[in-house]
C-alpha positions as CSV (number, residue, x, y, z in Angstrom):
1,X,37.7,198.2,74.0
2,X,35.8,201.0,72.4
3,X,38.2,202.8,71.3
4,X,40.0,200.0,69.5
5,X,37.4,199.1,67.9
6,X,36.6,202.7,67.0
7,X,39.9,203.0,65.9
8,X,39.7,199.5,63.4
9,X,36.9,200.9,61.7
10,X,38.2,204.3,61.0
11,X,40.9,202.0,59.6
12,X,39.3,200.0,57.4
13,X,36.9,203.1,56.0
14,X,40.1,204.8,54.9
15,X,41.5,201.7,53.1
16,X,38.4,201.1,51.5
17,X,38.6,205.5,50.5
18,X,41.9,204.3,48.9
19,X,41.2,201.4,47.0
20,X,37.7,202.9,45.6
21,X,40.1,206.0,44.8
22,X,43.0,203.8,43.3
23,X,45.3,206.9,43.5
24,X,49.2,205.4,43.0
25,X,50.3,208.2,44.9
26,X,47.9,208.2,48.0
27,X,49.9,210.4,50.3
28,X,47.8,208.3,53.4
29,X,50.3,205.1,52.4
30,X,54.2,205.6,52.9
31,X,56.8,204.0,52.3
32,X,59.6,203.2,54.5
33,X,62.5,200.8,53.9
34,X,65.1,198.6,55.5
35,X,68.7,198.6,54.2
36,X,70.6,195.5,53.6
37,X,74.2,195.3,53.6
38,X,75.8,193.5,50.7
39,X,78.8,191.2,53.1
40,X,81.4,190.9,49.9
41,X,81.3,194.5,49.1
42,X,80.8,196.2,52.7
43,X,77.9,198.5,50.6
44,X,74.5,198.9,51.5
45,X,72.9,198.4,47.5
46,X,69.7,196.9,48.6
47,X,66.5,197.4,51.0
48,X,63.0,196.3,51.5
49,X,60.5,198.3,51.1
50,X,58.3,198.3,54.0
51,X,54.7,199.5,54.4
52,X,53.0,202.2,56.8
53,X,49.7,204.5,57.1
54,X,49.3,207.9,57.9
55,X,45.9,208.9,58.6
56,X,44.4,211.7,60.3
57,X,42.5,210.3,63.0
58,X,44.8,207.4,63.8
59,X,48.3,209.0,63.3
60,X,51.2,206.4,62.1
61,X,49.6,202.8,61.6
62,X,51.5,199.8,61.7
63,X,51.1,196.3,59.3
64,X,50.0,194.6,61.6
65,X,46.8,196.9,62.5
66,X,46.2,197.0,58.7
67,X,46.9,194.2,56.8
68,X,45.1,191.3,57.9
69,X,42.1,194.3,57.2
70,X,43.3,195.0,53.8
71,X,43.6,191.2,53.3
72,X,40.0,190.0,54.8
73,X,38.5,192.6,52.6
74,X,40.8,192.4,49.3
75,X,42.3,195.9,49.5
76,X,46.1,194.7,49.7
77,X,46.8,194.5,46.1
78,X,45.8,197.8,45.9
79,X,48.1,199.0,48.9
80,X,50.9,196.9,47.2
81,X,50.6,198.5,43.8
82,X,50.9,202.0,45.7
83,X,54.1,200.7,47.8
84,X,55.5,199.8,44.6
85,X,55.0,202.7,42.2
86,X,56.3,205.1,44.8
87,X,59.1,202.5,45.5
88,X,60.1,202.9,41.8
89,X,59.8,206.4,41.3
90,X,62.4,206.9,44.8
91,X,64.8,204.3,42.7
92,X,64.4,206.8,39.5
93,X,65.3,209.8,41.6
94,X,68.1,208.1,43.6
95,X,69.5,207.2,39.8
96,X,68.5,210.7,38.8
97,X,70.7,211.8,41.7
98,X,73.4,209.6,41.0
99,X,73.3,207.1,43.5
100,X,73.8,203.2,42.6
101,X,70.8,201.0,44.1
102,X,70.7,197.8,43.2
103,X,67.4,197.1,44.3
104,X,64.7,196.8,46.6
105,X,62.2,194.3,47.4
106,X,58.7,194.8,48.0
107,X,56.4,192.1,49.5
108,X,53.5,190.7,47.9
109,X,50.7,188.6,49.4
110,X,50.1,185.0,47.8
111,X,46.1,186.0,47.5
112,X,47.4,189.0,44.8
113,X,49.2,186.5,42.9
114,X,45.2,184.9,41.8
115,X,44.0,188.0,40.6
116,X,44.4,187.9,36.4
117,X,45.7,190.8,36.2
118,X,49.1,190.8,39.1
119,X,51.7,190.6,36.2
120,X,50.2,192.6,34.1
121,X,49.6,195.5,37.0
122,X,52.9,195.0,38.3
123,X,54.6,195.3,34.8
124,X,52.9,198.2,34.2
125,X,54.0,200.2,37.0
126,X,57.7,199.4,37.0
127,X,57.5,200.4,32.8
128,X,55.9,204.1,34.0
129,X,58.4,204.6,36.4
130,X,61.3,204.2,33.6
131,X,63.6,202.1,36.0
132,X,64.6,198.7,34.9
133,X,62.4,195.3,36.1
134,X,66.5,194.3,37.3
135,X,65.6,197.2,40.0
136,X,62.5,195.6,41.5
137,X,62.5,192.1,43.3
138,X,59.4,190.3,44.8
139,X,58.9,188.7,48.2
140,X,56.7,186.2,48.8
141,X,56.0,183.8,52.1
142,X,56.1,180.4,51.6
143,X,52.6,179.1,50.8
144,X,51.2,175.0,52.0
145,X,48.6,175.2,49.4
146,X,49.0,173.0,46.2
147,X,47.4,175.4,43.8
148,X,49.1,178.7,45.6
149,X,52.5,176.8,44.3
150,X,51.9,175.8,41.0
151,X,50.1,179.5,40.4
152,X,53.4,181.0,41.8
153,X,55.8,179.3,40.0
154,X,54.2,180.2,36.3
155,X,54.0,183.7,37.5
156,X,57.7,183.9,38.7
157,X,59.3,182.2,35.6
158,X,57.3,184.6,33.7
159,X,59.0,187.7,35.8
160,X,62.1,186.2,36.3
161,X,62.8,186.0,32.4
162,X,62.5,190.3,32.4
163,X,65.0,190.1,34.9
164,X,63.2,190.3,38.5
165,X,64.8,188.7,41.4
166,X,62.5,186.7,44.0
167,X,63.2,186.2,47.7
168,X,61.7,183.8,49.8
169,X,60.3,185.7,52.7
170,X,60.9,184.7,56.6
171,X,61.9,181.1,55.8
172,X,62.4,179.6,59.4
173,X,58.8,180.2,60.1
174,X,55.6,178.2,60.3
175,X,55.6,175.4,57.3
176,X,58.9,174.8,55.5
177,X,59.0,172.1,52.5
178,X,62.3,171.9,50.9
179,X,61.0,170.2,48.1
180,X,58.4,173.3,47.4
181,X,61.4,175.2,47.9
182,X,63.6,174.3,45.4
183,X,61.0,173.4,42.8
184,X,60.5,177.5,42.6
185,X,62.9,180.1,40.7
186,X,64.3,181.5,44.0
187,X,67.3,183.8,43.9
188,X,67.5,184.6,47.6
189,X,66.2,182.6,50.9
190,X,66.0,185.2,54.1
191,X,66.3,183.5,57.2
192,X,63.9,185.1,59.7
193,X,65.0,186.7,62.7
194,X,64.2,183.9,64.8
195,X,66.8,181.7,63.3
196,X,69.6,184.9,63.9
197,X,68.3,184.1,67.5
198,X,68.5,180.8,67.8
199,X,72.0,180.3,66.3
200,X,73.4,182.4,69.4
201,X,71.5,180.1,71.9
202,X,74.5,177.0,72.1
203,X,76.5,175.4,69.9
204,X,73.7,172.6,68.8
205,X,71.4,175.2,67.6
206,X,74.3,177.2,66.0
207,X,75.2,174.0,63.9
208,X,71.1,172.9,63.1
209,X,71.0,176.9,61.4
210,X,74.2,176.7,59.5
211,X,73.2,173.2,58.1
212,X,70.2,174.6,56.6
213,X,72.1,177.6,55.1
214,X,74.7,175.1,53.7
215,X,72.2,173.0,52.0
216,X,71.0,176.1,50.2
217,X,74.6,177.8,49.5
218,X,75.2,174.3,47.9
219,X,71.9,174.6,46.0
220,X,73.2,178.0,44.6
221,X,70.7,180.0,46.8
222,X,72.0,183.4,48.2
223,X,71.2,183.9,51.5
224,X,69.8,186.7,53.5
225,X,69.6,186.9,57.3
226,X,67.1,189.3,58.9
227,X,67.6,190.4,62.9
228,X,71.2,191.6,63.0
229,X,71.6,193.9,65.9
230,X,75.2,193.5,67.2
231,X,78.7,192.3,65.7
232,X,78.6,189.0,67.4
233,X,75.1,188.1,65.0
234,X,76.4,190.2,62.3
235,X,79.8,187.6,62.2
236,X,78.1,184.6,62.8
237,X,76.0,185.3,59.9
238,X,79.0,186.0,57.5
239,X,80.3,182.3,59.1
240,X,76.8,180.7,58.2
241,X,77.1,182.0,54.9
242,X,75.1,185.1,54.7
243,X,75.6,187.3,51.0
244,X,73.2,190.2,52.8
245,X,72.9,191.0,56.0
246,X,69.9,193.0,57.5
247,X,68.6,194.5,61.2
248,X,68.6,196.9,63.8
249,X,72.6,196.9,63.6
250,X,72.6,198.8,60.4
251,X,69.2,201.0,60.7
252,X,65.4,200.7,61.8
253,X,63.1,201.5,59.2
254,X,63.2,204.7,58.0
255,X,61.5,206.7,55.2
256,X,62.7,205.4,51.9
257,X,63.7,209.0,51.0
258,X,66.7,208.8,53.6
259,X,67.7,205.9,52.8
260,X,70.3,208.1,50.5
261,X,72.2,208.4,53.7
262,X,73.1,204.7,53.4
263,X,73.7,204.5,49.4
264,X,77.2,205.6,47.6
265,X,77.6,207.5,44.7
266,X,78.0,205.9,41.1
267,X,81.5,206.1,39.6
């Protein structure tokens, strides 16, 4: 028990280090990324960027050692403006080194969205990397607070008009409101992993998950469905609709530097 607890505050005294220092390039946060096959084009365009620590006492750190931390104690907007700088300066390089990336999304939590100053920090950092907002998308979980939604949806028409995409993140999970759903300016709905699962369990739950992702191909939503490891989810998927395609069948997480292995060349 000690030496979890040990370890949890050696945690949270380097996140507080890297807020106070507010350094965008904090080599202690990395970023590593998933990439997400594009099922019309049979090209992997896209990825998420996903968040790690590196810290000297504590070696590789998971999100789910660090986050809830970074979140009780309002360091996460600070770890997300780092995730997101270095995200955009990897897109510039991959450009630089003619590679074609769509874009990758980067998650933000709904608490960052109240501070006064989210656009404005967020703008800022895609505009000093030199890439296009088109390159960037945001993710954001669904929220059951009334204020949370209307604060969200002012902020995402405001982004969406410079040309940022917004997913819904891990839709399948906890509360789900279709009405809250389709009163935002969302441009893709990922289906959680548990929904990837429970379409293989029998032929009831199979037709429950491809309802739901009918209503929204119908609604104009594309669709994204997270925890693909084999060819039998990776063609159900495609049946239920799926635009992009994402798991353990295509790659782990990995450093976002290699995810040039999985990117093709412009023309």
């Amino acid at each position: 028990m000690w030496k979890i607890i040990k370890k949890l505050l050696n945690i949270l005294s380097e996140l507080k280090n890297i807020h106070v220092r507010g350094d965008l390039n904090d080599p202690r946060v990395l970023v590593f990324c998933q990439p997400v096959l594009n099922t019309q084009t049979n090209v992997f365009s896209s990825a998420e960027a996903l968040m790690r620590m590196k810290l000297k006492e504590c070696g590789m750190v998971y999100p789910d050692q660090f986050i809830p931390l970074a979140e009780k104690y309002d360091y996460i907007h600070t770890l997300s403006k780092i995730i997101l700088n270095k995200t955009c300066r990897q897109i510039r390089t991959f450009e630089q080194q003619g590679y074609k990336i769509d874009r990758i999304s980067v998650n933000f939590s709904i608490p960052e969205l109240r501070d006064k100053n989210f656009c404005y920090d967020i703008l800022e950092i895609i505009k000093d990397s030199g890439i296009p907002f088109d390159k960037i998308a945001i993710e954001l979980t669904e929220s059951r607070n009334e204020q949370d939604f209307e604060l969200v949806k002012g902020i995402m028409n405001h982004l969406q008009g410079l040309g940022m995409k917004f997913y819904l993140d891990d839709f399948g999970t906890g509360y789900s409101n279709f009405e809250r759903i389709t009163g935002l300016p969302i441009d893709i709905i990922k289906f959680d992993r548990s929904l990837t699962i429970l379409a293989r369990k029998d032929q009831e739950s199979r037709f429950l998950v491809g309802s739901f992702s009918n209503i929204f191909k119908q609604s104009n939503y594309q669709i994204l469905f997270e925890g693909v490891e084999d060819d039998i989810d990776e063609n159900q998927c495609i049946e239920m609709n799926a635009l992009y395609l994402q798991g353990y069948k295509y790659s782990r997480p990995i450093p976002i530097e290699n995810l040039i292995n999985f990117l093709e060349k412009a023309s």
